[in-house]
C-alpha positions as CSV (number, residue, x, y, z in Angstrom):
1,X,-17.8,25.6,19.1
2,X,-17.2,22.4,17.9
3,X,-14.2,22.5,14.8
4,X,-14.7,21.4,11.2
5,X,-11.8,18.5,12.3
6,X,-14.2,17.4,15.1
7,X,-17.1,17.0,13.0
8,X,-14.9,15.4,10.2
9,X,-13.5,12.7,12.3
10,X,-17.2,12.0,14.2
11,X,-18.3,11.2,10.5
12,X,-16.1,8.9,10.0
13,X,-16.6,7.5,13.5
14,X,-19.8,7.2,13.2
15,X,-19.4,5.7,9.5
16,X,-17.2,3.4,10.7
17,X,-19.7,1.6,13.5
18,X,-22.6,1.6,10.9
19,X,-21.0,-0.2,8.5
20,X,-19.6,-2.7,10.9
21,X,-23.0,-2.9,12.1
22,X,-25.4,-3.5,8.7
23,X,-25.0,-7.2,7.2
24,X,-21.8,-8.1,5.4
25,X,-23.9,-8.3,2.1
26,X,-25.5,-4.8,2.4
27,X,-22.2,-3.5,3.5
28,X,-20.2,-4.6,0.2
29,X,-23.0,-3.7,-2.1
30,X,-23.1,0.0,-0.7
31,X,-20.0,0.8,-0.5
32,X,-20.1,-0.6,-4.7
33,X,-22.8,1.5,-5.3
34,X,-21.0,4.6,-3.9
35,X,-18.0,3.2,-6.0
36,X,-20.2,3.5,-9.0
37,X,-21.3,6.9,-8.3
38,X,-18.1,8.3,-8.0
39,X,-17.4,6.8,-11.1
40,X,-20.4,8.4,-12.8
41,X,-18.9,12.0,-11.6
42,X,-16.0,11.7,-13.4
43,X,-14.4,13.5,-10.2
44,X,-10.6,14.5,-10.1
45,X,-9.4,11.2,-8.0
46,X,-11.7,9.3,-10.8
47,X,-9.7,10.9,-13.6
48,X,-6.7,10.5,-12.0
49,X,-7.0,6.6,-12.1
50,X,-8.0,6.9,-15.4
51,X,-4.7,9.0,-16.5
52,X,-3.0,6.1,-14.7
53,X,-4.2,3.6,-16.3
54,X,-3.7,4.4,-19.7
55,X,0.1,4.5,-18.4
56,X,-0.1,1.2,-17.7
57,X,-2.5,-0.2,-20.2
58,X,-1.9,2.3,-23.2
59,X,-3.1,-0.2,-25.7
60,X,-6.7,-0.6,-24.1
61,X,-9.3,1.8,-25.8
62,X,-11.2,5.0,-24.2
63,X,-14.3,2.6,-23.3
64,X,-11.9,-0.1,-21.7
65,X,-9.7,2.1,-20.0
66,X,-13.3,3.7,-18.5
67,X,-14.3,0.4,-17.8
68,X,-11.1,-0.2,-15.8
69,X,-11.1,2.6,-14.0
70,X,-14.7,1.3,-12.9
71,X,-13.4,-1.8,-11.4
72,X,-10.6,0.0,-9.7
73,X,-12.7,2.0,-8.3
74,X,-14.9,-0.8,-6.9
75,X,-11.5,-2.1,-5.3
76,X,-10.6,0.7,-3.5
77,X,-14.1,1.6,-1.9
78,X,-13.7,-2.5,-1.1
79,X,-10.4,-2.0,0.4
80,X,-12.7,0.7,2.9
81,X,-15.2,-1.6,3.4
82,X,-12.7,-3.8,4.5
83,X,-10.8,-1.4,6.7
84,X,-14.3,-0.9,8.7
85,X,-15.3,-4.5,9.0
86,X,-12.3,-5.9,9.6
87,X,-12.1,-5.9,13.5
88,X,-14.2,-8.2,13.6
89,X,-12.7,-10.6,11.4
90,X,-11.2,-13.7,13.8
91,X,-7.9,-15.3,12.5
92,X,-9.4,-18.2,11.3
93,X,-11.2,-15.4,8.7
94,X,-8.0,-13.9,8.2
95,X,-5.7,-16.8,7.5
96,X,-8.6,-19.0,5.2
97,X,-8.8,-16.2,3.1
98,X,-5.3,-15.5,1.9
99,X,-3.2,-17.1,-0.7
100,X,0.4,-16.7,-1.1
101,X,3.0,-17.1,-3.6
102,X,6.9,-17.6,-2.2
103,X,5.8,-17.5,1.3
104,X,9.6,-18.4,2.0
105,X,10.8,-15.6,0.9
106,X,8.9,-14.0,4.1
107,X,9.0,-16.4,7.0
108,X,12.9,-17.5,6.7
109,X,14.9,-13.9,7.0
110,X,12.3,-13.5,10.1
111,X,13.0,-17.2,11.6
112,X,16.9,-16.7,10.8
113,X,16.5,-13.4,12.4
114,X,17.9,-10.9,9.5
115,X,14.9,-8.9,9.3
116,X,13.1,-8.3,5.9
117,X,11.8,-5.1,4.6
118,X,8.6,-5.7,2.3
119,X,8.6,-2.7,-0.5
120,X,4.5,-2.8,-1.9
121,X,2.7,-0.5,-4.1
122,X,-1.2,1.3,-3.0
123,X,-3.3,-2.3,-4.0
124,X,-5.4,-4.6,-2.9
125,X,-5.9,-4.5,0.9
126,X,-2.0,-4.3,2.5
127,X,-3.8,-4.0,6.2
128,X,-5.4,-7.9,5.4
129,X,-1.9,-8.7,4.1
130,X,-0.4,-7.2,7.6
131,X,-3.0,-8.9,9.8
132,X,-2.1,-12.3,8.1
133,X,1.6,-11.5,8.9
134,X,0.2,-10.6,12.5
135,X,-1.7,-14.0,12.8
136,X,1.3,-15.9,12.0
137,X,3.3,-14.9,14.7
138,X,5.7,-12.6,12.2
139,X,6.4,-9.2,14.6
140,X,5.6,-6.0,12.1
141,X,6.8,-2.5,12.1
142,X,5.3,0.0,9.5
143,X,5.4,3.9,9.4
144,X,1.6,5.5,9.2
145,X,1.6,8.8,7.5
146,X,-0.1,11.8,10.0
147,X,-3.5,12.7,8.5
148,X,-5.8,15.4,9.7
149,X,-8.0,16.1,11.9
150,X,-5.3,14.2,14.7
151,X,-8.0,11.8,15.9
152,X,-8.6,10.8,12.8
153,X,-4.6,10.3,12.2
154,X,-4.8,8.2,16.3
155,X,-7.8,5.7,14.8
156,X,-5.6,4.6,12.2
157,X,-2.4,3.6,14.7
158,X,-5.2,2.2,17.7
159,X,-6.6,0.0,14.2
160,X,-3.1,-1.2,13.0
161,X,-2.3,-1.6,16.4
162,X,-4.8,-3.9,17.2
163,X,-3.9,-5.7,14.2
164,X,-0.8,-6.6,16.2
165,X,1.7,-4.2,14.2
166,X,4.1,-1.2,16.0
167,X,2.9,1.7,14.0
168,X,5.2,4.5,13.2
169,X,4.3,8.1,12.8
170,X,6.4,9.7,9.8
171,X,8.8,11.6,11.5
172,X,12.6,12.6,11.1
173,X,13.4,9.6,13.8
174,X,11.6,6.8,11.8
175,X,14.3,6.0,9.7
176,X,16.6,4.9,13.1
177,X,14.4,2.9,14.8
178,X,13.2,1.1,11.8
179,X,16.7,0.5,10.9
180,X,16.9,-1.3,15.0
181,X,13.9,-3.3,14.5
182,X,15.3,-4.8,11.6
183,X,18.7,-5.7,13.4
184,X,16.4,-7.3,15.8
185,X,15.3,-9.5,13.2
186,X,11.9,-8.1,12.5
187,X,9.5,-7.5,9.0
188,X,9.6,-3.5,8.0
189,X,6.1,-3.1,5.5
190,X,6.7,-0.1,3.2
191,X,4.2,1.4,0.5
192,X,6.7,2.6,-1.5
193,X,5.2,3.6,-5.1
194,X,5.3,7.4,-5.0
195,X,7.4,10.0,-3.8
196,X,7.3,13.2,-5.6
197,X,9.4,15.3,-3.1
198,X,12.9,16.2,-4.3
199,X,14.2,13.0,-2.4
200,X,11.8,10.7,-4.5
201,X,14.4,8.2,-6.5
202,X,13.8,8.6,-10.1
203,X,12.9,5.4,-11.7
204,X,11.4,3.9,-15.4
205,X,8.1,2.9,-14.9
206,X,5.7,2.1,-17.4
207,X,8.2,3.5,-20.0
208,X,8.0,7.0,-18.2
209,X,9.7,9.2,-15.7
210,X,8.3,8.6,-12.3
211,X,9.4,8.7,-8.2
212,X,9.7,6.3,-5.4
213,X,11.0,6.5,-2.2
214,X,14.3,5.3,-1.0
215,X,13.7,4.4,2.1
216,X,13.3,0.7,1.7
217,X,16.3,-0.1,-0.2
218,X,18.3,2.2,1.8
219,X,17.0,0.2,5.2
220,X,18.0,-3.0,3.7
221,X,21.6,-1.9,2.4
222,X,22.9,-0.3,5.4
223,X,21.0,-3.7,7.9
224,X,21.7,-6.0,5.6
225,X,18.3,-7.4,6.1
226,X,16.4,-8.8,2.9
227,X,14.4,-7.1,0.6
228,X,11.2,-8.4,-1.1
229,X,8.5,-6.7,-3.1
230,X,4.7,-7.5,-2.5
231,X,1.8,-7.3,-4.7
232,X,-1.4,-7.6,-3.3
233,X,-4.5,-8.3,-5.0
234,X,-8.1,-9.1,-4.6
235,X,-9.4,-12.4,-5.3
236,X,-13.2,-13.3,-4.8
237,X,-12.8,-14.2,-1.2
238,X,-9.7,-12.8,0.2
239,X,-6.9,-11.4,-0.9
240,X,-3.5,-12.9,-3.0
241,X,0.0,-12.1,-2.3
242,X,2.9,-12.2,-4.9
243,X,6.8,-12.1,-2.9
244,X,9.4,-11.6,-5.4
245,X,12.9,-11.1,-4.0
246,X,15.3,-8.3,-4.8
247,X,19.1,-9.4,-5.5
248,X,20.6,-5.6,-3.9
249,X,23.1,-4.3,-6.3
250,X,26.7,-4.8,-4.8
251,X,28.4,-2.0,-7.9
252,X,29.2,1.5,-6.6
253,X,28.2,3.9,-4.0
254,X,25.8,4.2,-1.6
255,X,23.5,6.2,-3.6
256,X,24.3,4.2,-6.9
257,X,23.2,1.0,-4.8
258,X,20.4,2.8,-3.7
259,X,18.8,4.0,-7.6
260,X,19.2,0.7,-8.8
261,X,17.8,-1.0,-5.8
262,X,14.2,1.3,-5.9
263,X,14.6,0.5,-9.8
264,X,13.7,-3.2,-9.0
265,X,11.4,-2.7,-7.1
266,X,9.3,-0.5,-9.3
267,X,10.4,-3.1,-12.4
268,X,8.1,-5.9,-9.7
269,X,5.3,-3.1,-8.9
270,X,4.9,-3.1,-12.9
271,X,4.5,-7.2,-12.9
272,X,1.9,-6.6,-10.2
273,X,-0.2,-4.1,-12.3
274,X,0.4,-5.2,-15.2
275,X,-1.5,-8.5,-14.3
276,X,-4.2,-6.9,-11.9
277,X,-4.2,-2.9,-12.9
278,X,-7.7,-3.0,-11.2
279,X,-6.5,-3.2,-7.7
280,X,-3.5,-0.6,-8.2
281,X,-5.4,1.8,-5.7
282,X,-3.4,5.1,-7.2
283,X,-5.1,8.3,-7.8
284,X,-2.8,10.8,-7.4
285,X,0.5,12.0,-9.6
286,X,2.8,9.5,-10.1
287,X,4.6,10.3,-13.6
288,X,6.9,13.5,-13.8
289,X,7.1,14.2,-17.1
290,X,4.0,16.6,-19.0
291,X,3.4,19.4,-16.5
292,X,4.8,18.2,-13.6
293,X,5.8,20.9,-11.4
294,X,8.9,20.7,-9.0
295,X,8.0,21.3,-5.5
296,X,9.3,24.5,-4.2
């Protein structure tokens, strides 16, 4: 009998090599129309953005905010679109259709051989930004979450694999061998704009209480590799990235070090979505204040 998993991940397989299939036209405007329906339903992940939004745009009206939340939506079923057609993008694709502000800020820890870790938020398309990395020679580690069904969760690290990047299953060991790739002089790429566990890092975001993982500010203390944020946004061709660097607290502890640290790096996630909320790609909880719930 075949397993709702199995039939789950031949959808998507067989998803996947239509889309890369029809014409690139036909593909975008489908996967906008499906954006728009979505939209129209007024489902939970639609809401969610909403709720978002109005976090980060409070001042915008009910029709605005809907309107937003629209266009957002359009971005993340482009960011799929993306993800499907993408291998078979050549580099020439790739690198034409990126821009990039403080591109230093990237290539000379990884040609001085100190290793960088790049915190980003959920926007615009981070595997483009990763193959552009990839193109240009820059060796990238990153850490893919397991998904279910397993062969769905074994496409994903084959696809950023063939990007060029190691990809990491989240395990208890990621931590140390991310931590050696750094010392070897190598670019760790983090999404790193939500952790509600009980080890998520508190931070002011938006002028309310939300989480973020420690784990890149913790990397770059204890490797003494850099640390830069990334935003990544959609422009009509490609995709733009914004570096901004993080100056690591040197007062107190460890963990002191570390709070302040994630703190920055949500303070540039906020630049980022302030100026393009539409490609902030987040519907799920991020706030923990209202009814939040602690994990148990």
């Amino acid at each position: 009998m075949i397993s709702r998993d199995d039939l789950t991940a031949s959808a998507y397989f067989a998803g996947w090599r239509i889309v890369r299939w029809l014409p690139e036209t036909t593909a975008y405007r489908l996967f906008q129309f499906v954006a728009d329906r979505v939209s129209a339903g007024s489902g939970k992940s639609f809401s969610r953005l909403k709720s978002n939004l109005h976090r980060v745009a409070p001042k915008l009206s009910e029709a605005e905010i809907e309107e937003l939340a629209k266009l957002g939506m359009r971005s993340y079923l482009r960011y799929w679109c993306d993800t499907f057609r993408s291998p078979d993008w050549d580099s020439q694709r790739i690198k034409s259709t990126v821009t990039v502000n403080n591109p230093e800020l990237l290539f000379e820890p990884v040609r001085s051989k100190r290793g960088v870790v790049v915190a980003l938020p959920h926007a615009g398309n981070w595997d483009h930004a990763g193959s552009f990395f990839c193109s240009s020679g820059i060796p990238l580690v990153t850490v893919v979450e397991r998904l279910k069904p397993e062969k769905l969760f074994r496409k994903f690290l084959e696809y950023r694999e063939a990007i060029g990047m190691e990809a990491l299953p989240l395990d208890g060991r990621v931590m140390g061998t991310l931590a050696t790739r750094l010392r070897e002089g190598r670019l760790v790429a983090l999404v790193a704009d939500r952790d509600l566990s009980r080890s998520g890092i508190e931070v002011d975001f938006f002028d309310g209480p939300a989480r973020m993982p420690a784990g890149p500010a913790l990397l770059a203390i204890r490797t003494g590799a850099d640390l830069i944020t990334a935003y990544v946004s959609y422009t009509e061709s490609g995709i733009h990235i914004d570096f901004r660097k993080i100056e690591i607290p040197q007062i107190g502890d460890e963990s002191q070090r570390v709070k302040a640290t994630v703190q920055l790096c949500a303070n540039n996630f906020a630049i980022g979505i302030a100026a393009h909320p539409q490609d902030w790609h987040m519907m799920q909880r991020i706030w923990v204040d209202g009814d939040f719930v602690e994990r148990k």
